[in-house]
PAZAPA-4460 file (N, C-alpha, C; in steps of 0.05 Angstrom, whole numbers, plus 32768, in hexadecimal, padded with zeros to 4 digits):
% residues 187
    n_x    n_y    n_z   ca_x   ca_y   ca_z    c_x    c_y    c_z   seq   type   mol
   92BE   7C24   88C0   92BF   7C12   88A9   92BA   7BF6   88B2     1      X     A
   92C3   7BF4   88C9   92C4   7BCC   88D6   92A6   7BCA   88D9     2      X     A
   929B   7BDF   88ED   927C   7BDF   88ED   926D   7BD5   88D1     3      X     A
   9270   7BE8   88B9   925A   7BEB   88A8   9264   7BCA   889C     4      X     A
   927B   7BC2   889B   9281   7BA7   888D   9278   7B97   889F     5      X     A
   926F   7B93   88B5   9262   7B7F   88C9   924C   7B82   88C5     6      X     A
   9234   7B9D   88C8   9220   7B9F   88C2   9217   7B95   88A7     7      X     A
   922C   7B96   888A   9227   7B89   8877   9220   7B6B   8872     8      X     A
   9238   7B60   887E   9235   7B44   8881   9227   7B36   888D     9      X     A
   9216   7B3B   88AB   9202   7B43   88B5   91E9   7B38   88AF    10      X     A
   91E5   7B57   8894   91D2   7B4E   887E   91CA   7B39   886A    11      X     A
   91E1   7B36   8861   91E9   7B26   884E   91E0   7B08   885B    12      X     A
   91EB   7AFA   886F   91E4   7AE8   8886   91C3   7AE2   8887    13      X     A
   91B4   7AF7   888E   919D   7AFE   8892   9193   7AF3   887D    14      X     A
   9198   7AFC   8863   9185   7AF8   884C   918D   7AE2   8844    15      X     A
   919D   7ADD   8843   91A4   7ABB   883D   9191   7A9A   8849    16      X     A
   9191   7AAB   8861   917D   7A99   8871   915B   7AA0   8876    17      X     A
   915D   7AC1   886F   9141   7ABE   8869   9135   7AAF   884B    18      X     A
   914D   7AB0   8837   9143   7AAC   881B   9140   7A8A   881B    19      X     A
   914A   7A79   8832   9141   7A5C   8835   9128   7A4F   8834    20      X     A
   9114   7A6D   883C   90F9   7A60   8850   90EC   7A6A   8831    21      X     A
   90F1   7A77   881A   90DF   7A81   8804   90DD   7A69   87F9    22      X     A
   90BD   7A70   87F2   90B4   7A5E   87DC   90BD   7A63   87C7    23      X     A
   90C6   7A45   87B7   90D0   7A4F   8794   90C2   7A41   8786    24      X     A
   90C3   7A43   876E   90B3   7A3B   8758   90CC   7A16   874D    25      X     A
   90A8   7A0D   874C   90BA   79ED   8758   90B4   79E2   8737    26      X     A
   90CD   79D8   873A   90D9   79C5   8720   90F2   79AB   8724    27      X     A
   90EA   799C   870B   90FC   7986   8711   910A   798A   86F7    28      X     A
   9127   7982   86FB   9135   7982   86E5   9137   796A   86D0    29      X     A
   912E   7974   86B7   9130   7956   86A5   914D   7952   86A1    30      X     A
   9162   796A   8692   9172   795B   8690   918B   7977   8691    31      X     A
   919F   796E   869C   91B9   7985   8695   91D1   797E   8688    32      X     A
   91D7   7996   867D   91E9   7999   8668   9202   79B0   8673    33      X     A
   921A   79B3   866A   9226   79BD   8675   9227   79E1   8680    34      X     A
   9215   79E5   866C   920F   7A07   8673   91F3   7A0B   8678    35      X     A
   91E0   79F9   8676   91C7   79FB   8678   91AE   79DF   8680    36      X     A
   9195   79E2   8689   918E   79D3   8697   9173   79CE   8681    37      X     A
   915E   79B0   867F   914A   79B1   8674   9134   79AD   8691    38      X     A
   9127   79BF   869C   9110   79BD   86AB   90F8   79BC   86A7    39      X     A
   90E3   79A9   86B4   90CC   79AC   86B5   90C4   79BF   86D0    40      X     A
   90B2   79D1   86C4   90A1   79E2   86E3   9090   79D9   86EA    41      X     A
   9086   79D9   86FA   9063   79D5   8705   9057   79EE   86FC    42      X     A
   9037   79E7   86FF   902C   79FD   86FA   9026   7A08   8712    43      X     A
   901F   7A28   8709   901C   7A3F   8722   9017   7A4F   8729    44      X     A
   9008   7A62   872A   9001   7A80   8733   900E   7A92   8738    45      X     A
   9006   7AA5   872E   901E   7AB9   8728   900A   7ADA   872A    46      X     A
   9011   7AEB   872E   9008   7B04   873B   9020   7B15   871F    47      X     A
   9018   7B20   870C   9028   7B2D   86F7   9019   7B47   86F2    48      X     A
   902B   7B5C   86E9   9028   7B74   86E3   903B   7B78   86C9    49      X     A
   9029   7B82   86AC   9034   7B84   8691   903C   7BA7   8693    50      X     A
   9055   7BA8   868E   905F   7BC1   868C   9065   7BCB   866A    51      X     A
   9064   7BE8   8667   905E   7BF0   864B   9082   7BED   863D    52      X     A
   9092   7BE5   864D   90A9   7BEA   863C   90B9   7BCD   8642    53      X     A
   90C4   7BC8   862C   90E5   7BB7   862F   90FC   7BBD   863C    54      X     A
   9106   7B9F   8647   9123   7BA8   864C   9121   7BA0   866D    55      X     A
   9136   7B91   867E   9132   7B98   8693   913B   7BAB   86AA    56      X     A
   914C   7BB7   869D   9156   7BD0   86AD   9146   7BE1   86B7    57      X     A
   912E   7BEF   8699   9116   7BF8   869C   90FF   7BED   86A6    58      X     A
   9102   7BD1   86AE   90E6   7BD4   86B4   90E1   7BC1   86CF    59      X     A
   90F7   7BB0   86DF   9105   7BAF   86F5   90FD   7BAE   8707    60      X     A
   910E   7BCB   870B   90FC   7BDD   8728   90DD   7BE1   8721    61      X     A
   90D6   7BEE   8715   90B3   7BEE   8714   90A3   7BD7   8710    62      X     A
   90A9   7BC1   8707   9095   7BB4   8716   909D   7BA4   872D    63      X     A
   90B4   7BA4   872F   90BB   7B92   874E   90A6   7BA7   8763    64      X     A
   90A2   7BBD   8765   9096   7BD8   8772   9076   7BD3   876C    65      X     A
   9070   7BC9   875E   9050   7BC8   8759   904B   7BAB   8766    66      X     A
   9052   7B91   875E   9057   7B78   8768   905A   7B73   8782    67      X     A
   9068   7B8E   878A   906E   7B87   87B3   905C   7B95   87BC    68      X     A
   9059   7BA9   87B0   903E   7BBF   87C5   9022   7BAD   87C4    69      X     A
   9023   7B99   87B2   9008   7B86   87B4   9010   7B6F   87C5    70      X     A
   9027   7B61   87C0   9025   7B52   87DC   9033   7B63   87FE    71      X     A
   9036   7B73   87F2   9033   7B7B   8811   901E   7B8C   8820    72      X     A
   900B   7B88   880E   8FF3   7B88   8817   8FE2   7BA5   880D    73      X     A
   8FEA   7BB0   87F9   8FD8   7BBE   87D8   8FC2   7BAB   87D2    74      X     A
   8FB0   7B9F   87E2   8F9F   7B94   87D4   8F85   7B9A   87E5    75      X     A
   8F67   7B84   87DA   8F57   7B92   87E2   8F54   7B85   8804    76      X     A
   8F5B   7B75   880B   8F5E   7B6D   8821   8F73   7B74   883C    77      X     A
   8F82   7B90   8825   8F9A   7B93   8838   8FB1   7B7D   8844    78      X     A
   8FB9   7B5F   8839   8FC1   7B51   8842   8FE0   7B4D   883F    79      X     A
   8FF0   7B46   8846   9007   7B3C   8838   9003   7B18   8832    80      X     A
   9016   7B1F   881A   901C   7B02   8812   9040   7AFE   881A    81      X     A
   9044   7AE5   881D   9069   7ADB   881A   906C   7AE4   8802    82      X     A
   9084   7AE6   87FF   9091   7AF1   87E5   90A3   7AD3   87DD    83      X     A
   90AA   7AD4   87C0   90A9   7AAC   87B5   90C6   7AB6   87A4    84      X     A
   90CC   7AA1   8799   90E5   7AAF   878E   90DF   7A95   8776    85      X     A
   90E9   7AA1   875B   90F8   7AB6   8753   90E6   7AC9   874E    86      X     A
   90F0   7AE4   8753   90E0   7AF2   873B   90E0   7AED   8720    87      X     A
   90C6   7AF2   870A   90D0   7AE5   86F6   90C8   7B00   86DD    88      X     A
   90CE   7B00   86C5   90CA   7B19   86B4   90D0   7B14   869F    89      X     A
   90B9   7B18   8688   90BB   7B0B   8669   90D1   7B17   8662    90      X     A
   90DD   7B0B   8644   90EA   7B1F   863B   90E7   7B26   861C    91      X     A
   90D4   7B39   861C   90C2   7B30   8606   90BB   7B59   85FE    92      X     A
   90BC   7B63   85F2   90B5   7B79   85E4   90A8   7B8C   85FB    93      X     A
   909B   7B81   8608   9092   7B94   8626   908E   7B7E   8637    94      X     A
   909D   7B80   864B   909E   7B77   8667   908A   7B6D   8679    95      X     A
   9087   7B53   8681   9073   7B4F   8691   9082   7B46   86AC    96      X     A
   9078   7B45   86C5   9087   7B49   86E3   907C   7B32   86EB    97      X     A
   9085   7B21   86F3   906F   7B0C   8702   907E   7AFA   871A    98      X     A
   9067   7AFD   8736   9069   7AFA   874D   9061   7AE2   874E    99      X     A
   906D   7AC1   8760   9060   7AAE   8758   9052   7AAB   877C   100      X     A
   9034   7AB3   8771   9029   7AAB   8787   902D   7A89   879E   101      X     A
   902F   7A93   87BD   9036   7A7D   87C8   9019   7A65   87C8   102      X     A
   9022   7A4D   87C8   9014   7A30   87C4   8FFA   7A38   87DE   103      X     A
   8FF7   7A3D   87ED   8FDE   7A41   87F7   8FCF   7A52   87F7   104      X     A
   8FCD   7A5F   87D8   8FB5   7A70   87D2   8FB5   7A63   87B6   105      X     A
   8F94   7A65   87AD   8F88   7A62   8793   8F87   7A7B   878E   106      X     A
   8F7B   7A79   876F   8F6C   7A8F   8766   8F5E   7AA5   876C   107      X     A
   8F4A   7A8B   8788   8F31   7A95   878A   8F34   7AA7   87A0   108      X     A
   8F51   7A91   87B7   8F52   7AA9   87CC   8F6A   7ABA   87CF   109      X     A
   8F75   7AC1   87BC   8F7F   7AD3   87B6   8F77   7AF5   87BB   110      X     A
   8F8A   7AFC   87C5   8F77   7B1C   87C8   8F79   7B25   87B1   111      X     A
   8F68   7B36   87B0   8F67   7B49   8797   8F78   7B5F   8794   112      X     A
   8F83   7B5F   8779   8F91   7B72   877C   8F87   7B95   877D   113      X     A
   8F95   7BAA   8789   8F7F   7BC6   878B   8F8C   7BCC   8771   114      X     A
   8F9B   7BC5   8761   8FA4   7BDA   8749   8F9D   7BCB   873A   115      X     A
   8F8D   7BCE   871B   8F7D   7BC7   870E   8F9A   7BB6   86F7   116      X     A
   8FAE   7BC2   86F4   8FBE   7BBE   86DD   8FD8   7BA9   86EE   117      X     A
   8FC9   7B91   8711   8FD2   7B7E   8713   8FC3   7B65   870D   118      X     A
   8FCD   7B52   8703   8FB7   7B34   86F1   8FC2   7B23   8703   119      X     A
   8FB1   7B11   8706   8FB4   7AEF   8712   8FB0   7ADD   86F5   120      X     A
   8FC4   7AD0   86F4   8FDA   7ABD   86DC   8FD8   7A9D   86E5   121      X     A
   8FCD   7A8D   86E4   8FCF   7A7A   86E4   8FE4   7A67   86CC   122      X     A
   9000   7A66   86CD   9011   7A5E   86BD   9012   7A3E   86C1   123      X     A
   900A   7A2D   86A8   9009   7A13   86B2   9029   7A08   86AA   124      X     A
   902B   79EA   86B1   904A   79E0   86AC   904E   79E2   8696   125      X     A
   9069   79E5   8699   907B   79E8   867F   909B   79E5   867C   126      X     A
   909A   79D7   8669   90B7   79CC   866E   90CC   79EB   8659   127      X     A
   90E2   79EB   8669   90FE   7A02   8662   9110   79FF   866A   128      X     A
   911F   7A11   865B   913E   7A05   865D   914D   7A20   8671   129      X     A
   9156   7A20   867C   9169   7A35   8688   9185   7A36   868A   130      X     A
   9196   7A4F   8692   91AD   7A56   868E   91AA   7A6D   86A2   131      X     A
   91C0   7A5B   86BA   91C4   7A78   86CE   91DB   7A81   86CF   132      X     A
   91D3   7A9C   86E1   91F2   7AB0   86E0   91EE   7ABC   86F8   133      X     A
   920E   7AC4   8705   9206   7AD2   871A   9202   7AEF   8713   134      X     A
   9209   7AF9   872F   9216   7B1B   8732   91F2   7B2B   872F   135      X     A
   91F4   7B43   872A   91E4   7B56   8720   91D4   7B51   8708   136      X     A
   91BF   7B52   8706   91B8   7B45   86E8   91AD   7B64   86DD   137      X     A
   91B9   7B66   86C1   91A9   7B7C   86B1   91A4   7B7A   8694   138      X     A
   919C   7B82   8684   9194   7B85   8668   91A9   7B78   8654   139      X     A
   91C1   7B7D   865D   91DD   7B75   8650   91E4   7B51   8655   140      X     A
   91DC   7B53   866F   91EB   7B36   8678   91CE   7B2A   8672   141      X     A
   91BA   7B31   8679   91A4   7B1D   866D   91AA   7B19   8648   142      X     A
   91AB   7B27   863C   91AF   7B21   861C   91C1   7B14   8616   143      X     A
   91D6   7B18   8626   91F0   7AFE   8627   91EB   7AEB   862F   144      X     A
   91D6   7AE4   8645   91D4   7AC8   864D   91BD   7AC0   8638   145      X     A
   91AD   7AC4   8632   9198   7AC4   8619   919C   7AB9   8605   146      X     A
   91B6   7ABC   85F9   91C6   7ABB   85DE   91CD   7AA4   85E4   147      X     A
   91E3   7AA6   85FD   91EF   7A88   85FC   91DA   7A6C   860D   148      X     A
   91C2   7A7A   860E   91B0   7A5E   861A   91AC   7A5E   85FE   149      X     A
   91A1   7A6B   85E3   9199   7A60   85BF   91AF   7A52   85BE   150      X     A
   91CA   7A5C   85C3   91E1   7A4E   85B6   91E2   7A33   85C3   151      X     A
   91DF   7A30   85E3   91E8   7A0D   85E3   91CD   79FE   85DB   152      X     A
   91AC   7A0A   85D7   919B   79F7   85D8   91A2   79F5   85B4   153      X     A
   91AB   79FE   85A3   91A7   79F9   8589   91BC   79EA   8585   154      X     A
   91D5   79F0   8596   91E4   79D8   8590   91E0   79B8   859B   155      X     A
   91C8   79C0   85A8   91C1   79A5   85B0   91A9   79A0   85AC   156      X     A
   91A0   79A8   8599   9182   79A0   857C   9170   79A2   858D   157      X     A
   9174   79B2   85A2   9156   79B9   85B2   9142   79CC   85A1   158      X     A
   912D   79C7   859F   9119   79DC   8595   9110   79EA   85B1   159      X     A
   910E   7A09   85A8   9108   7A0F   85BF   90F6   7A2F   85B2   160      X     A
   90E4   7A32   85C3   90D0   7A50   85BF   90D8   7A6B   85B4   161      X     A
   90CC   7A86   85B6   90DA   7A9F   85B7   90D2   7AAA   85D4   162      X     A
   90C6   7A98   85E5   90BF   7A97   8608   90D4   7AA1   8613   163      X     A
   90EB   7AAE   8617   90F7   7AB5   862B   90ED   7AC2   8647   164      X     A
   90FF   7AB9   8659   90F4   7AC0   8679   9113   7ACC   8687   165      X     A
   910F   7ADF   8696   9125   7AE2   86A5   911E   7AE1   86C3   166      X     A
   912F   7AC8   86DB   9123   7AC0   86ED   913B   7ACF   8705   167      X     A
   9135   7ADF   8717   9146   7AF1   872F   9132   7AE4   874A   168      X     A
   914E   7ADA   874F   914D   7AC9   8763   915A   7AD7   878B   169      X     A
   9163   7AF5   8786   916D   7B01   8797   915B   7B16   87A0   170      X     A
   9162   7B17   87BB   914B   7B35   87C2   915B   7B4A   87BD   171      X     A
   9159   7B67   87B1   9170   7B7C   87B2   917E   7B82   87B5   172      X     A
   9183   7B82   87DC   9199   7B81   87EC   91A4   7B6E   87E6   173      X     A
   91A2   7B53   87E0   91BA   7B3C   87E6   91D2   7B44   87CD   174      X     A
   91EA   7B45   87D9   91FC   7B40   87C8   920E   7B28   87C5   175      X     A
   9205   7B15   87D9   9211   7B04   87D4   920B   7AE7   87C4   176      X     A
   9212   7ADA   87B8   920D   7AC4   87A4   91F3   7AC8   879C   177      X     A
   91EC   7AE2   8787   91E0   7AE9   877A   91D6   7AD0   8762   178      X     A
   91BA   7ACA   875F   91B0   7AB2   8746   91A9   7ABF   8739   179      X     A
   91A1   7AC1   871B   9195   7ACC   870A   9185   7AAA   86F8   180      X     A
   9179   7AB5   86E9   9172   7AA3   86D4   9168   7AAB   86B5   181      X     A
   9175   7A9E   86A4   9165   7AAA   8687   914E   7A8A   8677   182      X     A
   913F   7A90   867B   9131   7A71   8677   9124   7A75   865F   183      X     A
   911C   7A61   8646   910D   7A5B   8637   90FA   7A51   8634   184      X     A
   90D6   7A4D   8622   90C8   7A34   8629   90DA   7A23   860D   185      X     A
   90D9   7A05   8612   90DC   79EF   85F7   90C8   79E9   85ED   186      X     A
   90CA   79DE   85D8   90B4   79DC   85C3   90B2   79B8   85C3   187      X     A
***
């Protein structure tokens, strides 16, 4: 038992300091409020796969699984790419997956993807509001954080989209100080 709890922690250690050196999707904060933040993004490239169903429980694991077999090198060049954080995933009637490609590839040199049903997304800036949570994120705790990001932006006369984003900021294994994100675009 002492073993597998050293080997755990171990891990945990590991990913913490590997998750330092990831690229993230860069933004400056306009303004915060006590449960939630107003951000601007930069714009960015993004590697996304649209899945036929809602919900993220269902649809999760499959495209995190389509999204990595292309940057780890499913493409036509055979190459790997870094992996960027967050993962990001509409939340919108069917599911879209999206990988934010790292700052030294364009469009152009981008590999191609070998599976026909992955797209290159050029998402320009945009300003949103977010609300994070830790732990495990699923279908339940995203619609709870969802609710209460409408509830503080209306109490605070924000206009804001029907854009929802849910932003996972952890690799699988990490269990420790788990990020999530439920973000909006504003109007």
């Amino acid at each position: 038992m002492g073993l597998f709890f050293l080997v755990f922690i171990l891990i945990q250690i590991f990913t913490i300091k590997t998750q330092k050196n990831i690229e993230t999707y860069k933004y400056t904060v306009e303004a915060s409020y006590d449960y939630f933040e107003i951000r601007n993004y930069d714009s960015a490239l993004f590697t996304s796969v649209k899945l036929p169903f809602s919900g993220f429980d269902k649809s999760s694991s499959k495209g995190f699984s389509i999204l990595a077999g292309y940057i780890f090198g499913d493409n036509e060049e055979n190459k790997k790419i870094a992996m960027t954080s967050p993962v990001t995933m509409t939340l919108q009637d069917s599911i879209t997956m999206m990988f934010m490609v790292p700052n030294e590839y364009t469009e152009e040199s981008l590999p191609k993807p070998s599976q026909s049903i992955i797209k290159i997304k050029n998402i320009e800036s945009k300003k949103m509001a977010a609300i994070s949570f830790g732990g495990w994120a699923n279908d339940k705790k995203i619609e709870l954080y969802k609710s209460k990001l409408i509830l503080n932006l209306e109490s605070e006369g924000i206009l804001f989209s029907d854009k929802f984003l849910f932003f996972g900021y952890n690799a699988p294994y990490e269990f420790l100080n788990r990020k999530n994100e439920v973000l909006v675009e504003l109007l």
